[in-house]
N, C-alpha and C positions, 0 to 999 in steps of 0.2 A: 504298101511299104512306106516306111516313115523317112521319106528321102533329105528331107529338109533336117529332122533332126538328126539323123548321119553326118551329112553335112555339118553341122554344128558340135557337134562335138570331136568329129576328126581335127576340124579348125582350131578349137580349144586344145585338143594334145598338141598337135603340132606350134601354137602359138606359147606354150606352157614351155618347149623345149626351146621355143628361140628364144625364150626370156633369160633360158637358162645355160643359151651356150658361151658367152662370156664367163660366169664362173665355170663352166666343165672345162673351156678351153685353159685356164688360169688352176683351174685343178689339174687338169693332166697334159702339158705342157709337151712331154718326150712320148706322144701317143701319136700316133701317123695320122690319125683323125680329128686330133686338138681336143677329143672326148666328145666329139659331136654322136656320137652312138650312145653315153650316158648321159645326155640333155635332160632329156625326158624321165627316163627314171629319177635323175637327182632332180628335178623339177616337181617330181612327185613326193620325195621321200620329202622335199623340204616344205611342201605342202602337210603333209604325214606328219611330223616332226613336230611343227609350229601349231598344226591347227588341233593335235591332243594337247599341247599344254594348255596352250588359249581356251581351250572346251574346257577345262578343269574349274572355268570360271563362268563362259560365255559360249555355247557352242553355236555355231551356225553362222554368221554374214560376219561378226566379230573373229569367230576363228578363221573363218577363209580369207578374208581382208588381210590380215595379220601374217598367214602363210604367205599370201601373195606380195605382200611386202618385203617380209624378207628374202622373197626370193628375188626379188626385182634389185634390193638394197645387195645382196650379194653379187650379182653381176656387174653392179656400178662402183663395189671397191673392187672388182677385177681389175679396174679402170680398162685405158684403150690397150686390147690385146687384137692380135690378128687372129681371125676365126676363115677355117679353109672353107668358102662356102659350097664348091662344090660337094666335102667330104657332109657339109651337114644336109644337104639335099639328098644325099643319097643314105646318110641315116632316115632321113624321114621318108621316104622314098619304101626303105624296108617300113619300117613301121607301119606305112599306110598300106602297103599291101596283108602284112599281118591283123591289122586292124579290119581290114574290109573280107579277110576270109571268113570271120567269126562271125562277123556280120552278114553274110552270107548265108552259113552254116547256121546260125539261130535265127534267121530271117524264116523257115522253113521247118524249125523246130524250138520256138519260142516260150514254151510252158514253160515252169517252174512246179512240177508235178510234184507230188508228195515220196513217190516212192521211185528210185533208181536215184537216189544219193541222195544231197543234204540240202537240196534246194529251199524247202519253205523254212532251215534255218536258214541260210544264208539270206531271204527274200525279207523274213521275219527281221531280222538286224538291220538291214536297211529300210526297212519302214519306220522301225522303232528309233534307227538314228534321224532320219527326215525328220521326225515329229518332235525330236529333241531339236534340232534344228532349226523348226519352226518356230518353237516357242522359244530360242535360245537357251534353253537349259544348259546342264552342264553335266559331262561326260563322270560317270559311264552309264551310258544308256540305259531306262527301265527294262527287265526282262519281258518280253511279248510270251514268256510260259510261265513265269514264274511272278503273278502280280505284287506290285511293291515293292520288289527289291531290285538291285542295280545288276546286270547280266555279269555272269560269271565263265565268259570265255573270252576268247582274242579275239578285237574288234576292228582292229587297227585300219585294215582291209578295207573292210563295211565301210568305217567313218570316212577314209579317203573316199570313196564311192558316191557317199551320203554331199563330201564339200563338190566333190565336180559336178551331182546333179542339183544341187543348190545353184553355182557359177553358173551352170547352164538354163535353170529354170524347168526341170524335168520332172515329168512325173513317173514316180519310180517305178512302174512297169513298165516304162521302154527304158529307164537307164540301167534295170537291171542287166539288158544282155549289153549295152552299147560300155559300162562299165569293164563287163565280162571281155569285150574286144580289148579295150584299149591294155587290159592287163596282157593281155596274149602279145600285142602287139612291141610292148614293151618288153615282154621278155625276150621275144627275137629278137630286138633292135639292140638288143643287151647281149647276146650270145652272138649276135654279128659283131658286136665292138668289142668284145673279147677275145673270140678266134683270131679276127682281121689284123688287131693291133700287136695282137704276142706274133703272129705270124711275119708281120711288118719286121718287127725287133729281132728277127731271125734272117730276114731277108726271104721270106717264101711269099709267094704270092698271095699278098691283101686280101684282095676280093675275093676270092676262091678258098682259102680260107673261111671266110666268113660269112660267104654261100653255105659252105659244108656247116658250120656253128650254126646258123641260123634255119638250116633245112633238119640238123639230127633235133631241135630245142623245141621247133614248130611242128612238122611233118611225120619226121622216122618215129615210127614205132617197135618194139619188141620182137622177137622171131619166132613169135607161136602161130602169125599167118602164116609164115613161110612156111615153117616145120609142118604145119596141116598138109598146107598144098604138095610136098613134099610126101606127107605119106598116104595123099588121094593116089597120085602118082604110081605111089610103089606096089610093089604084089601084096594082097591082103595078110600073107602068112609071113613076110617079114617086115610088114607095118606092123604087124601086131609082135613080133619080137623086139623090132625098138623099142616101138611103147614099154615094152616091159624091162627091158634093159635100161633104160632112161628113168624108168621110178614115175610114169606120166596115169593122169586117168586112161585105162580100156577103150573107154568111148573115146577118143580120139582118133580111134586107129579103123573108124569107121567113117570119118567126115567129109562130107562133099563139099563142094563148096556155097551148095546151097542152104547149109547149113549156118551159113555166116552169122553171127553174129557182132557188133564191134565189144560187148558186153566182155566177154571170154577171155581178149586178151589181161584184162584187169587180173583177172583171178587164176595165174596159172600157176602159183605156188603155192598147195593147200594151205588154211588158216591165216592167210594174209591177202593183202590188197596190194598189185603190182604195177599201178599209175604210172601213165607216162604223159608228156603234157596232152598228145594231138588227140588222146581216149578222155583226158579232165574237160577237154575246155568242148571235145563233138556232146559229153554227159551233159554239158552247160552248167554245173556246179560254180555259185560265185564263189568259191570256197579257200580257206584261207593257208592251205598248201599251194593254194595256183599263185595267190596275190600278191606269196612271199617272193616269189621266184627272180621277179627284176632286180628285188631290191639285196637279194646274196647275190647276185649277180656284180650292182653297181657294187658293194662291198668288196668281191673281186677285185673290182675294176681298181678301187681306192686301194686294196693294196697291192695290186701290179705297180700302182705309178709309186708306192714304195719303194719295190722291187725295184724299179729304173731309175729311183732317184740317186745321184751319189753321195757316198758316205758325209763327201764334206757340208754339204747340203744340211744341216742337222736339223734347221729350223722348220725347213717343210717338211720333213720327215719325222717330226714330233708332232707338228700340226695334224698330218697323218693319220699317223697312227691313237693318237691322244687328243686330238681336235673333232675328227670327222669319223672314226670309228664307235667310239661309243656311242653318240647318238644316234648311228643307224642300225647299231646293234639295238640300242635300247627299242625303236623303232620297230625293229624287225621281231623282237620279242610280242608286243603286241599285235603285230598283223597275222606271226605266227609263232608261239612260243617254243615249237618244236626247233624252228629254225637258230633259238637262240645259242643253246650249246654249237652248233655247226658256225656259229660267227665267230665263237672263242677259238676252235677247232682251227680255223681256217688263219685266223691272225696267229696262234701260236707257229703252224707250218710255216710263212712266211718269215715272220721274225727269226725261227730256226734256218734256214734255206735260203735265205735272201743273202747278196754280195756281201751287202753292208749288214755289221754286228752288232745286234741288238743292245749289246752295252755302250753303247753309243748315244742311245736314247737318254744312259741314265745323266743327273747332272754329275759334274766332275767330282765335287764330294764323293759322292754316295760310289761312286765307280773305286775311288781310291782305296774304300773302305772295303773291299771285296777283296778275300785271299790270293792271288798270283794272278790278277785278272790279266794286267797289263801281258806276262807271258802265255798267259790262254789266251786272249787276243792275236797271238800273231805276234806279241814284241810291240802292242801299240802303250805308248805311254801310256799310264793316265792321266787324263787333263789336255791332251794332244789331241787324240783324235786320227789322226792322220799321220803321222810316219813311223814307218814300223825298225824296231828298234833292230830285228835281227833279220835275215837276208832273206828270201824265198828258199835259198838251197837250204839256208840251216833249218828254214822251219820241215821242211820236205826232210829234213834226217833227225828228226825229233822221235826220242823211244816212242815206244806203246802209252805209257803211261802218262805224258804228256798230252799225245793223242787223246786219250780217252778222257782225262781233266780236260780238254777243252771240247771235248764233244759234249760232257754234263755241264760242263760251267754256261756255253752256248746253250744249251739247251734247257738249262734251269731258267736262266734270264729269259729267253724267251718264253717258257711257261711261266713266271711268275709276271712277267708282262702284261700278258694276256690275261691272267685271273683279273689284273687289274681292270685291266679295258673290263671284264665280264663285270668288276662291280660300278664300275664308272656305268656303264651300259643301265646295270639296274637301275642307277639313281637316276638316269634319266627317264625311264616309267616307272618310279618309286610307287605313284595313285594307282597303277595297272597292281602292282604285284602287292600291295596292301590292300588293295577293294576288291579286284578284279579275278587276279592268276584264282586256278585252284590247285592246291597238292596232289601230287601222287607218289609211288612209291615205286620202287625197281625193281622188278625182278629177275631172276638171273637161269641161262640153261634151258630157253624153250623149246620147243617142239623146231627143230632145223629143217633147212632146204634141203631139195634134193639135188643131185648133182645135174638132173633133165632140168627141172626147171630154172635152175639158177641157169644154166645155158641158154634158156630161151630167153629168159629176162632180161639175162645181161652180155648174151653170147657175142653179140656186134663189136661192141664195146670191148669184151678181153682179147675178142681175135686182133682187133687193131694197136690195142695198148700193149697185148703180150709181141707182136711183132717189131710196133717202134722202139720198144724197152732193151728187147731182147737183142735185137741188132746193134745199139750200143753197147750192149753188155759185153757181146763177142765182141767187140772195135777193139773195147777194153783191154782184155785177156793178150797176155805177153805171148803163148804161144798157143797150140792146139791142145800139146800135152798134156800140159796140167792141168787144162780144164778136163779133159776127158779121166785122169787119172780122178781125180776129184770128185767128180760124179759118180765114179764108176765107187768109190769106196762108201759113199753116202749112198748110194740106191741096195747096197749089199747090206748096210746097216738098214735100210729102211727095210727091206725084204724079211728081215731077220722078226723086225717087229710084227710085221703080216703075219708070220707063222708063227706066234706065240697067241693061244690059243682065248688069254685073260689076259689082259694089261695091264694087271696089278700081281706084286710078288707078295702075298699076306705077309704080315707080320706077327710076330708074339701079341701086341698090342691090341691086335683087329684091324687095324689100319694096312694102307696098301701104299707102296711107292713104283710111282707108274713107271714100266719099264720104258716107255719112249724119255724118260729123265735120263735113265744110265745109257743109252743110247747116243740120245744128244751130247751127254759128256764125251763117249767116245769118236763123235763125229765133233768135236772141239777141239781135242789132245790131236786128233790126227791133223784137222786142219792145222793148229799153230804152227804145225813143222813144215809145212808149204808157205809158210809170210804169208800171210794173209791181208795184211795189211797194205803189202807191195800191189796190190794188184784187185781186179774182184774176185778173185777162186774161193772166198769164205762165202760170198753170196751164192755162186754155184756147187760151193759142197754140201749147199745145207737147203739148197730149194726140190731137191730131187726126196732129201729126207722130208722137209715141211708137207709136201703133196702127199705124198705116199702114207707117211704116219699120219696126217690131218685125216685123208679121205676113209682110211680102215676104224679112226677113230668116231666118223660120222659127223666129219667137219668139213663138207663137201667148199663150203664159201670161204675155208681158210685154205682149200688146197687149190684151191682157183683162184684167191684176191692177194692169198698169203705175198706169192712170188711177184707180188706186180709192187704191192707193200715194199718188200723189202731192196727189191731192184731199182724203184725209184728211188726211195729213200737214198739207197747207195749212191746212185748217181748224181742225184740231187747233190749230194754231199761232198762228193770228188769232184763235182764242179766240169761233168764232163759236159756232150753235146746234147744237153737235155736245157730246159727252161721252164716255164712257170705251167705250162700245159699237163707237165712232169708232177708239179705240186696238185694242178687237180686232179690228174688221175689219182695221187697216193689221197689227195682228201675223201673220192668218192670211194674207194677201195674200203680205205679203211672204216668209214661207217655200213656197207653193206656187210663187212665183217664184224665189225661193233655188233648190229640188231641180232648178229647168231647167239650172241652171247647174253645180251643186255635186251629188257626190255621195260618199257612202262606197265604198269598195273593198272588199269581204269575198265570201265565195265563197256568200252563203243567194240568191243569183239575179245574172243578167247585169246588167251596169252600173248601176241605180239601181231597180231592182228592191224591195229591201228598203228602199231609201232612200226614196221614194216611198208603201210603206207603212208605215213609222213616222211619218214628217212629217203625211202627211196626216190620221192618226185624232189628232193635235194640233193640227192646223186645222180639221177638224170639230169639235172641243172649245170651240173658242175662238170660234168663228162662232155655235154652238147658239143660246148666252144672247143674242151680239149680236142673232143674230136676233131673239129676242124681244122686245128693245129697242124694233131697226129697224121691224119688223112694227104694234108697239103706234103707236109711234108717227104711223106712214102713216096707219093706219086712224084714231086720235084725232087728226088734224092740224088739225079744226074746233075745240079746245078752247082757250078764254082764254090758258091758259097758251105757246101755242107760239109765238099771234100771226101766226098764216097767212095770207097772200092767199088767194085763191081757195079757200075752206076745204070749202063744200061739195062742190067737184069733187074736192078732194087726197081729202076723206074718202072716195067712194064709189069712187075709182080704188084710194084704198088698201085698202080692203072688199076685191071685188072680185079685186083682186092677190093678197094675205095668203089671201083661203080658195081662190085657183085653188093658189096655191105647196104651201098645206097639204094638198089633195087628191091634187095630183101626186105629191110626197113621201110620200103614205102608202099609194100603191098598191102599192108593192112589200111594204108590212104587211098589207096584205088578202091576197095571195099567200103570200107568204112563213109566215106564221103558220101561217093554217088549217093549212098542209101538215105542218109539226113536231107539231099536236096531233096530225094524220090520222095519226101514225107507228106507230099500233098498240102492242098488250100492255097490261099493266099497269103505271099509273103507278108508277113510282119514281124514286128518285134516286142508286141504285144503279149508281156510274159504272163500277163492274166486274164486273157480273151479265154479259153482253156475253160474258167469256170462256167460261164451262159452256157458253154456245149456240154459240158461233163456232168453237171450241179447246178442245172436251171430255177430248180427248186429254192435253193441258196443263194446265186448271183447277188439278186435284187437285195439281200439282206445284207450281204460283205458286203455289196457297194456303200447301203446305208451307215455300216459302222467305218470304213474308211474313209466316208467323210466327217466323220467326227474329228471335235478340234481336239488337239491335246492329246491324252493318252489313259482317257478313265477307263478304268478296272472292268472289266465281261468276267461272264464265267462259263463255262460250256464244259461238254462233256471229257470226263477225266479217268483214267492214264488215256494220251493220244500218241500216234508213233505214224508209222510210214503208210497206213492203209487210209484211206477215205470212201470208206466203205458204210453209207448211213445205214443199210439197211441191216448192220451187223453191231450197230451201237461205236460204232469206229469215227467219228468226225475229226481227224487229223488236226483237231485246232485249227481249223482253217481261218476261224474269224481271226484270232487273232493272228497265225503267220500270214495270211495275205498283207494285215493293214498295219502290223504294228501297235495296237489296242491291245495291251496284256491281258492278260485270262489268267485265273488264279491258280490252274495247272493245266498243264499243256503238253508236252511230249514228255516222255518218259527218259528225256535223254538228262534232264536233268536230274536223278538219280545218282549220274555220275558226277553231278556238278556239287549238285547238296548231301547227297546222301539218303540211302533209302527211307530212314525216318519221317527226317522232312517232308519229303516226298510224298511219298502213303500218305501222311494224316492230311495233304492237302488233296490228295483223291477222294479221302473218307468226306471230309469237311463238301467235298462238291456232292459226291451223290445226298447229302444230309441237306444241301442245300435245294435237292431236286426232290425228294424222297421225306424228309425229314417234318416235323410238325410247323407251323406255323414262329411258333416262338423258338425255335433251333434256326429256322432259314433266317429271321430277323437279325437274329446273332450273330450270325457269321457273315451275313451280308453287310452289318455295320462294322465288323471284325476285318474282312479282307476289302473295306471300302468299294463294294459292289456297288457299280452305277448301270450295269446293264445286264439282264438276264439271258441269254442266248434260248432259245427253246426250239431246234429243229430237229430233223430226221434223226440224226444220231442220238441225240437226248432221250429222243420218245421212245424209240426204238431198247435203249441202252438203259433206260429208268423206268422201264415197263408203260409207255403211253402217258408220260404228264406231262400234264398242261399247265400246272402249278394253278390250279382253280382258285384255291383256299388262299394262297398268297394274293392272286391278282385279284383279290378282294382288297386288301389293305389298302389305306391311305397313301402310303409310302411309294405304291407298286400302280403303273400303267403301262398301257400298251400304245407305244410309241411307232413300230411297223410293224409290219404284218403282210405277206409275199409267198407268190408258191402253192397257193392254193391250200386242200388238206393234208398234204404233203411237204409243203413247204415249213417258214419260218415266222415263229413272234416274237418279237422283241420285246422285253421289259423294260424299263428305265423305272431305278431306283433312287428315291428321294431322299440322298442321307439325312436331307437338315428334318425329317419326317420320322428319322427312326427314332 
């Protein structure tokens, strides 16, 4: 075990975060921890940040220098700020223990194996970044599958990875996993400073809060263990009726427990991928859905301290929102592109939902120029800012229509905000998305959830958000009556739609107008006669219809997320006993509702496949800390501060709740674990020891191309994908994803980078290069600037036994090693200045 360099790099995070707690404390000033939990993360993003622009010229000891200046430079204009040190010892305190579980847990399963995820790319990108770094090149990294050209996916990740194992001096088969820690680590320390400090600003217990954030972020996993064990449990003949009432595979309703797998719970909603962190980071994927995680996290965090700033305050709250947002949007775009709509997404809610009015932001001109802002504001002048022109009672007896102008006028400005921020954001990875991004397109109406598995996925989560939602909602409500009247007329309407047999009334035309339209309209007319606006009875006359008509429609995630949407939204908005925990439930809601509808087009799985798992390990992100929030609160619901009815029942139902949910969710950790330590040998961290044992035949040859300086062009066997399997003509690119030494094609993944054409004629172009006459291999060897011929098991095997005899005649052509016996591997090296 590589104890020394554990050491060394635990040292380097935690030394990175104390550089950095002067600015976090000077950033988030009204935070119970001074921001000592987003240390580290901001520590990195400013690393992240500084060290892609600098690469655009100089990557490697010039960009990291550079990072680490400004980060050092931004602490010392904090000037002298008081930092609570006990509050940052026990940020780091979390962290280190996050950090040393993964370490742990990859100490004992260390590969970077070709197949069960994305490892040899994620390993491939950090090689290929290292050797740009070596030579100080400049970003964006040469493709390792694609030779000669600059990689065409999010790196952002990698490149961070590529500067701390530079600071460190590492060689990147141990910084792959100690890289893998420190991001885990940081996300907990980020989902503990979230839960902790919204919890603080409520008066709920800190720490415990932020126990619960940091144990659902790291730890809890999904409820497909439970539900298993649950229907081991049950009688066979009505485990096999749930199953089938639930919409589940058959096979489940025969599972033991020795059946486990941790593989299973990824995949419990067909044709999608259902990640949560403690299944990404036991798979060991360096992958760039984990690596975004801290970093929407610390975005959060930057605009919570929004959220707490007050209105009059305008100057930090521009800086804010318009200082410190887009660059870590732009940021976060590169390390993961997916995550970037979710940064616009999440600055829009806040700007909408936040105390203080986004038009506040704007300068005083431009506000004055806006139609009736001043009385959509509240009666706030314009140019003023601060005193409102008409009473609270008068604005409280404002028509509907008023109401509603200022509910779009608020809510335009905060969406046109945010587009801002989203193109400010662009221009800060301008080089990413002119070199780098690649297009796709959208598709719409895919293949849906089922109402079992969106349960198991996200069943934790709605039973505790629909409880703490829901119990404000009743606070709300003026009496029993009309909510129950209210309900009772909307589930009659919804009933009505159940028994209509089509859901379309034809038309002359051929067109159809769904009948849940004419429905809704009479579940509208009826509400307005009840004021709906006095009160929430419009949110409860129309969630009984949304469920009802969503679920018969086969919109099982609109009739589960629908009501949690619209209830926080509501509450959010009336300003009742809810807060920012309230915002991330409505943000994670509303994109696992989003992906039923909306998805990307690219070829890494069928229809929504890939779409489904990126979104979702951004909705687990965003839920973790709420949960801790939600959770603290349930169980503290007897405390002074919240002001509860029935306090000692809420508290012992929330008890109760809170440690079934926590057991639930951490069954699959009692499994899943133990098994990773049980994985045998000697611990290390040694993500490429794996070849000598698996591929002896080859070791000795990767070793010899990884030590090659630079980054000259190989070529080996082509389309490669997830198998490395030599004896089937399959060699996974390994030369080149172990070491970073591009190969003129390589997995098949890029397909969806470049496109089929491309693609193929650089398959054709390699077999023609193994295969082909002597004056064809010359050609294309001068063509794709070939300086090493790869020739092992997979070639021989996959090109029918060549040795390339005819070639390794040429001037141009020697054999430089040669390893493995007649099984093994010979290297060519090719003498361009010969051809």
């Amino acid at each position: 075990m590589e104890y020394l360099l554990v050491g060394v790099w635990l040292v380097t995070y935690l030394a990175l975060g104390l550089a950095a707690l002067p600015a976090a404390a000077w950033l988030f000033p009204g935070f119970a921890d001074r921001g000592a939990a987003f240390a580290l993360p901001l520590a990195l993003a400013v690393l992240g940040v500084v060290g892609y622009l600098v690469g655009q010229v100089a990557f490697g000891w010039p960009a990291l220098v550079a990072g680490l200046l400004a980060l050092v430079g931004a602490s010392y204009l904090a000037g002298d700020i008081d930092i609570d040190r006990s509050r940052a010892a026990e940020a780091a305190a979390v962290f280190t223990v996050g950090f040393l579980f993964v370490v742990a847990v990859r100490a004992f399963d260390p590969a970077v194996h070709p197949i069960g995820g994305e490892k040899f790319l994620d390993f491939g990108l950090l090689k290929s970044l290292l050797r740009t770094a070596a030579a100080m090149g400049t970003l964006a990294p040469e493709d390792m599958w694609f030779a000669g050209e600059p990689v065409q996916y999010y790196y952002g990740g990698h490149m961070l990875a590529a500067l701390l194992t530079t600071l460190t001096s590492t060689p990147g088969r141990f910084a792959y996993n100690l890289a893998l820690a420190g991001f885990f680590g940081a996300l907990v320390v980020a989902a503990w400073g979230i839960a902790s400090n919204v919890a603080a600003a409520q008066g709920a217990p800190r720490r415990f809060a932020g126990a619960l954030g940091a144990f659902f972020a790291g730890i809890a996993a999904n409820l497909q263990t439970a539900a298993l064990i649950l229907l081991w449990l049950l009688p066979s003949g009505l485990a096999s009726g749930l199953v089938g009432a639930l919409g589940l595979d058959p096979e489940v309703a025969g599972w033991t427990p020795a059946d486990f797998s941790y593989w299973s719970a990824s995949r419990v909603i067909p044709g999608t991928i259902n990640e949560f962190p403690l299944f990404a980071w036991l798979n060991g994927d360096l992958h760039a859905h984990m690596m975004s995680t801290p970093f929407t996290l610390l975005l959060a965090a930057i605009l919570f301290a929004y959220w707490r700033t007050p209105e009059a305050e305008v100057t930090r709250r521009r800086l804010l929102v318009f200082g410190l947002v887009p660059p870590l949007a732009g940021f976060i775009a590169i390390v993961n592109t997916w995550s970037f709509p979710t940064a616009a997404g999440l600055t829009f809610l806040v700007l909408t939902f936040a105390p203080t009015r986004p038009s506040t932001l704007l300068p005083d001109r431009v506000r004055g120029r806006l139609p009736d802002l001043a009385r959509a504001d509240g009666g706030v002048t314009a140019g003023t800012g601060t005193e409102p022109a008409e009473s609270d009672e008068a604005a409280a007896d404002a028509g509907l229509g008023d109401r509603l102008r200022e509910e779009v006028l608020r809510s335009g400005i905060a969406l046109g905000l945010a587009a801002a921020m989203l193109v400010v954001g662009t221009l800060w990875a301008l080089p990413f998305w002119l070199g780098t991004a690649s297009g796709r397109s959208i598709g719409f109406l895919p293949g849906r959830s089922s109402l079992g598995g969106l349960l198991l996925v996200h069943g934790a989560f709605l039973l505790a958000f629909g409880a703490y939602l829901g119990r404000r909602v009743g606070q709300d409500l003026r009496s029993v009556e009309q909510p129950l009247l209210t309900a009772l007329v909307s589930t009659l309407f919804s009933l009505a739609a159940l028994s209509v047999p089509l859901y379309v009334i034809p038309l002359p035309a051929g067109s159809g107008l769904p009948v849940s339209l004419v429905l809704l309209g009479a579940v509208l007319v009826t509400g307005s006669r009840l004021d709906p606006f006095a009160d929430l009875s419009l949110p409860v006359l129309l969630a009984p219809y949304l469920v009802l008509t969503a679920y018969a429609m086969d919109f099982a995630a609109l009739a589960l997320f629908g009501p949690l949407v619209v209830a926080g939204w509501v509450l959010l908005r009336l300003d009742r006993d809810v807060g920012y925990e309230t915002l991330l439930v409505v943000a994670g809601a509303g994109l696992v509702v989003l992906v039923e509808f909306l998805y990307v087009i690219e070829r890494a799985g069928p229809e929504r496949f890939n779409t489904v798992f990126k979104t979702y390990a951004q909705v687990w992100a965003l839920w973790a800390p709420a949960m801790g929030v939600v959770l603290t609160r349930l169980i503290f619901a007897g405390r002074a501060s919240f002001d509860a009815p029935n306090a000692d029942t809420w508290r012992t139902v929330g008890r109760v709740s809170a440690a079934a949910l926590v057991f639930l969710t951490a069954l699959y950790a009692g499994f899943a674990v133990p098994t990773h330590f049980n994985a045998g040998g000697p611990a290390s961290l040694d993500s490429t020891a794996f070849v000598g044992q698996s591929h002896p035949a080859e070791a000795r040859a990767i070793g010899y191309i990884d030590g090659l300086e630079g980054q000259p062009n190989i070529v080996t066997a082509a389309p490669a994908g997830y198998r490395w399997n030599p004896q089937a003509g399959k060699g996974a690119a390994a030369p080149a994803s172990l070491t970073g030494v591009p190969t003129v094609a390589g997995w098949y993944h890029e397909i969806g980078y470049r496109g089929q054409p491309a693609y193929q004629e650089r398959v054709d172009d390699v077999e023609t290069i193994y295969t082909g006459s002597t004056e064809q291999q010359l050609e294309l060897l001068d063509a794709y600037d070939v300086e090493y011929i790869y020739v092992g098991p997979a070639e021989r095997n996959r090109y029918d036994g060549t040795t390339l005899g005819a070639l390794r005649n040429h001037e141009a052509v020697s054999v430089v090693h040669q390893s493995g016996g007649n099984n093994g591997v010979v290297l060519l090296r090719v003498d361009q200045s010969k051809l």
